[in-house]
C-alpha positions as CSV (number, residue, x, y, z in Angstrom):
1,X,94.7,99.3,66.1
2,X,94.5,102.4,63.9
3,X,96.0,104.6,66.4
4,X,99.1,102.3,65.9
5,X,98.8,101.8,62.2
6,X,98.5,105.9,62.2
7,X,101.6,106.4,64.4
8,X,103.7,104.1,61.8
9,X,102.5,105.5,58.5
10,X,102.8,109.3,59.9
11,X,106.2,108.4,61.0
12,X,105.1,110.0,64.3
13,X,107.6,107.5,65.7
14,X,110.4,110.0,64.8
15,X,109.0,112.4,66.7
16,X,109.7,110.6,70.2
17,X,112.9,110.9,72.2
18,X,114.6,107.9,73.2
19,X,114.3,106.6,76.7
20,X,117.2,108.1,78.9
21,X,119.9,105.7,79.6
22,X,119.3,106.1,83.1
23,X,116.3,104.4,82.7
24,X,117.4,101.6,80.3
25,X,116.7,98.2,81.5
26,X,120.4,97.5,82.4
27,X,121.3,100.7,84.3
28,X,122.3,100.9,87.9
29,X,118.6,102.8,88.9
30,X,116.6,99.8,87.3
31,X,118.5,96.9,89.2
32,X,118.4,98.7,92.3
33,X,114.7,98.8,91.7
34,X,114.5,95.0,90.6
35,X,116.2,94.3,93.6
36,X,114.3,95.9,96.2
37,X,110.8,94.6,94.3
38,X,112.6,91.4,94.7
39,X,113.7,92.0,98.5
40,X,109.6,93.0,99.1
41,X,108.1,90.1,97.7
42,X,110.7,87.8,99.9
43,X,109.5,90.0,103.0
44,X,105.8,89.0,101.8
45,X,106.7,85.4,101.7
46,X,108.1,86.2,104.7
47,X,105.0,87.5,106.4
48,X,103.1,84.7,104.6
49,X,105.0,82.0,106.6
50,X,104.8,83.5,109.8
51,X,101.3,83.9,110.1
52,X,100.0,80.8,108.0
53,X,102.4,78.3,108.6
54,X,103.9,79.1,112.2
55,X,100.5,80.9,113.4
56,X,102.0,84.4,114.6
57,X,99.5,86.8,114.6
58,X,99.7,89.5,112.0
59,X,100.5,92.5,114.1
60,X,103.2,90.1,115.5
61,X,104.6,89.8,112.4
62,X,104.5,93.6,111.7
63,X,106.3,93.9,115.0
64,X,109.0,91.4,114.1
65,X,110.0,93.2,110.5
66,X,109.9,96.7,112.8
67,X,111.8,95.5,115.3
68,X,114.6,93.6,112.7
69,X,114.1,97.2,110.7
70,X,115.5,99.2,113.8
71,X,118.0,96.1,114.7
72,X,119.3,96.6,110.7
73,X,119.3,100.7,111.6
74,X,121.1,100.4,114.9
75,X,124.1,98.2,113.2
76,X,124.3,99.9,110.2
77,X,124.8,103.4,112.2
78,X,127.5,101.9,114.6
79,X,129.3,100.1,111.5
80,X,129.1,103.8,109.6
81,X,130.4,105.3,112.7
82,X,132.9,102.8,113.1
83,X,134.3,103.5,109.6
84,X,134.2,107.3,110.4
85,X,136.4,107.0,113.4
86,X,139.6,105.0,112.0
């Protein structure tokens, strides 16, 4: 609590540079990071129903997300190299 009261009274405050716009709460690099926090808790949930509710054993569930991981690589590349190519 003094610390604080200190750092207002000294104006100390004045002293600190603003945060860089790329790291505002609205910028491009912070919802991309919202968004794939958000994408890893649904993979959790994910992983959570599998082996709780359906009874898949957890290194089955590991292999699903790897093998849906190299599915999501595989089409990704041929769709890139589609796009290439015309």
């Amino acid at each position: 609590k003094t610390d604080f009261i200190n750092f207002i009274s000294d104006q100390e405050w004045k002293s600190i540079e603003p945060v860089s716009s790329w790291f505002g709460p609205s910028s491009f690099l912070m919802s991309s990071m919202s968004a794939l926090f958000q994408l890893s808790m649904w993979i959790r949930h994910c992983h959570s129903y599998l082996t709780e509710n359906v009874g898949i054993p957890v290194w089955g569930s590991y292999a699903l997300f790897a093998l849906a991981t190299l599915f999501m690589g595989l089409i990704l590349g041929l769709v890139s190299e589609a796009l290439q190519t015309d």
